[in-house]
N, C-alpha and C positions, 0 to 999 in steps of 0.2 A: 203898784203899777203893774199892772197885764202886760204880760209879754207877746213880742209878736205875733203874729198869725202866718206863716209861713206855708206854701202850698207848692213849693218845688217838690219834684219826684223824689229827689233823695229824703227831705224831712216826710212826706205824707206817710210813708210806708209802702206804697203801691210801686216802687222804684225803690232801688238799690244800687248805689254802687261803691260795690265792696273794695277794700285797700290794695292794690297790686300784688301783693303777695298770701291774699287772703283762700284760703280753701277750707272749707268744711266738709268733713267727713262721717257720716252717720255707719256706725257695724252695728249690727243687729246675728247674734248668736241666738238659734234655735236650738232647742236641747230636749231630745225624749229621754225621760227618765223613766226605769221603771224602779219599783220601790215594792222587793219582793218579799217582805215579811208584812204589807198591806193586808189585814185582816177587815178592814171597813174604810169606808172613804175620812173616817176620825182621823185613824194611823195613817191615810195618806197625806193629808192635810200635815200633819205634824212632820213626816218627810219633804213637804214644797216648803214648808216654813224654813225647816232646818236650812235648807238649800237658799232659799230667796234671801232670808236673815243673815243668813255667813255671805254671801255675793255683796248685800247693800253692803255691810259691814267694811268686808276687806278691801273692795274693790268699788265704793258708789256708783256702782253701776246701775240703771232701770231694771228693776225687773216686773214681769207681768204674766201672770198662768192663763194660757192661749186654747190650751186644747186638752181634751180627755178628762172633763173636769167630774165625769159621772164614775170612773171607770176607777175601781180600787189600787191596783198597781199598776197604774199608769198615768203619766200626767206631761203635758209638755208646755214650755217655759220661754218666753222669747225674751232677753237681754241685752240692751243696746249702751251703745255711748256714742261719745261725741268727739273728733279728734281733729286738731289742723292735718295732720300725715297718717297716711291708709295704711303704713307699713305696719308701727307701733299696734295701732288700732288692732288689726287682724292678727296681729302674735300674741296679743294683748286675749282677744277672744279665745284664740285656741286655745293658746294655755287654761283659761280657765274652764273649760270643757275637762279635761285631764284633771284640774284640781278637783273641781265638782265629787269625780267618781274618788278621789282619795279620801274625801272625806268620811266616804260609808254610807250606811242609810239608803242611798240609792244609786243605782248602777245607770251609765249613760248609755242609753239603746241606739242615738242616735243623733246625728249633731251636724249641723249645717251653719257657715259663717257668711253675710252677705253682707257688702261695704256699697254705701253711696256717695256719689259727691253731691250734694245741698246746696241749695241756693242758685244753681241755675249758670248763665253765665252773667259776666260785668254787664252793667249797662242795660241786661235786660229786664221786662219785669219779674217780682219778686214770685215765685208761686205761691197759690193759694188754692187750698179747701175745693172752691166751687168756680174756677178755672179748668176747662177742659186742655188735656192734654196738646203738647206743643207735634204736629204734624211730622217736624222734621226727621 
């Protein structure tokens, strides 16, 4: 037997309304690294690995190499999560900026942390892709 067809806001997708105590928090750590025994983009490659591979590893966090992807010692990295509370989130990032450079291999040139709150507010609609920005 087929289950309903349900077309209220909340089941379509296009609506949400999230649980009274609900918040989502997106950090996104940016990280320049340089990686100064880089003799060809081979060795830098195996510098972003080291780094990317120990990040998923220790800490499942996203990671994705964003910029300087031509440039032998140089390469920059952006790393995000997902958290109910900004505070964790953001101590959560820092720190592992610091961890990063203990590990060796490459030294952090440069490093910026940036926290979102997601999803908008209750009640409103859900954002989306190809929704232009809200005026307010």
């Amino acid at each position: 037997m087929p289950l309903p067809s349900f077309s209220s806001p909340e089941r379509s997708g296009d609506w949400f309304l999230p649980a009274p105590d609900e918040a989502v928090w997106v950090g996104v750590l940016r990280v320049e690294l340089h990686i100064p025994g880089a003799r060809s983009l081979k060795d830098r490659r195996m510098g972003v690995a080291h780094v990317r591979d120990r990040v998923r590893a220790r800490h499942g966090f996203a990671v994705a190499e964003v910029g300087h992807k031509e440039n032998h010692q140089r390469a920059v990295l952006a790393i995000s999560s997902v958290s109910g509370e900004p505070t964790p989130l953001r101590s959560a990032l820092d720190q592992l900026a610091g961890e990063i450079e203990s590990w060796g291999k490459v030294l952090v040139a440069n490093r910026h942390v940036e926290l979102w709150r997601a999803l908008g507010e209750p009640g409103l609609p859900a954002p989306r892709g190809d929704d232009p920005p809200d005026p307010r």
